[in-house]
N, C-alpha and C positions, 0 to 999 in steps of 0.2 A: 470664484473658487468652485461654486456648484457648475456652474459651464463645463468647466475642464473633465470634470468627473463623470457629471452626465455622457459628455463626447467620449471619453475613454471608455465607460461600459457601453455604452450604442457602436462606437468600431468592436471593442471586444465581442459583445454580439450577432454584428454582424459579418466579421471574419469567421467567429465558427460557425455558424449557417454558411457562408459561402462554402468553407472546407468541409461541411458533411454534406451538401447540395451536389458537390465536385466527386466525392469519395462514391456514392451513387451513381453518377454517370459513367465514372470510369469503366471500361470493358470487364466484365470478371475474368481473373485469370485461369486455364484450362488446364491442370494438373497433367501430368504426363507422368510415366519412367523416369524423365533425365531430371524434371524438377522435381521431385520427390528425393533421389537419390543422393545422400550426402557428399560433399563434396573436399578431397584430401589429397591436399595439393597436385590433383592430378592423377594418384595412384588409385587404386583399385580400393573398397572400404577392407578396414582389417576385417569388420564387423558391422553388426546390425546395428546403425543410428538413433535407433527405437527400444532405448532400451526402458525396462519397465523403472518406474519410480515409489516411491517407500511416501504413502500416504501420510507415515507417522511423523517422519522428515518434516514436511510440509509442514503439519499442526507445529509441531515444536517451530520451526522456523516463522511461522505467525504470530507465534507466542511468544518468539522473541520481538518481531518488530512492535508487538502491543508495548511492551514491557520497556522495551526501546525509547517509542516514543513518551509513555511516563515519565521516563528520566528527562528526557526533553523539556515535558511541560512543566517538570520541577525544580529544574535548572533555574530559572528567574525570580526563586521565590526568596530568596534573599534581599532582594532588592523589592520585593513587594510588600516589604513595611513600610517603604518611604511614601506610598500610596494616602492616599483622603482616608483610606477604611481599610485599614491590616487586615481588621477582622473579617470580612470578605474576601481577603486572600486565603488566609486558614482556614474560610469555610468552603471556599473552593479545591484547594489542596486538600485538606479533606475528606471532598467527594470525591474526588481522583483517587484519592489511595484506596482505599472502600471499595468504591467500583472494581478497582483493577482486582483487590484482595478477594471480591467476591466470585472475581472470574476465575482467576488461578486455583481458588478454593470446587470451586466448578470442576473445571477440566481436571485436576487434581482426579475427585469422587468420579467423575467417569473413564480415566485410566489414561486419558489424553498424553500423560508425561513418561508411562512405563512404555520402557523400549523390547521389552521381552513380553510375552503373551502366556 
């Protein structure tokens, strides 16, 4: 059983060294006019492709995958009584909620969630 596992992370290792070995030799590509310009179905752009983006956006939408993934990690906790040590589940669930409560409490106090200025 160690064999298998050993070989699996020695190929997984060694395939990503080969593909970042590979990603370096490739030619770097030479930016031009035509590759730069958005591409619409052939017509002309209605508009600029570059349009600017809402930094606030962004935070809020990381905030959401943090918050996201919580639920995730607290999805299973029903079934983590059935474990050797509940209590090690509760004290992990827990930390997670704490933690996360600390950050939101965070980004809260520095304005991270107000959409107006």
């Amino acid at each position: 059983m160690i064999n298998i596992i050993t070989t699996y992370i020695f190929v997984t290792i060694l395939l990503s060294c080969i593909v970042a070995i590979i990603s370096f030799w490739l030619p770097q590509m030479t930016p031009d006019y035509e590759k730069l310009s958005p591409y619409e179905c052939g017509f002309d752009p209605l508009g600029s492709a570059r349009l600017p983006f809402s930094l606030r956006f962004f935070l809020v939408a990381i905030l959401f995958l943090l918050f996201d993934l919580e639920i995730a990690l607290l999805l299973p906790l029903p079934w983590g009584n059935q474990l050797s040590s509940p209590l090690t589940t509760f004290i992990w669930a827990t930390a997670i909620l704490v933690l996360l409560t600390l950050g939101l409490i965070y980004e809260w106090i520095q304005g991270g969630l107000e959409w107006a200025e």
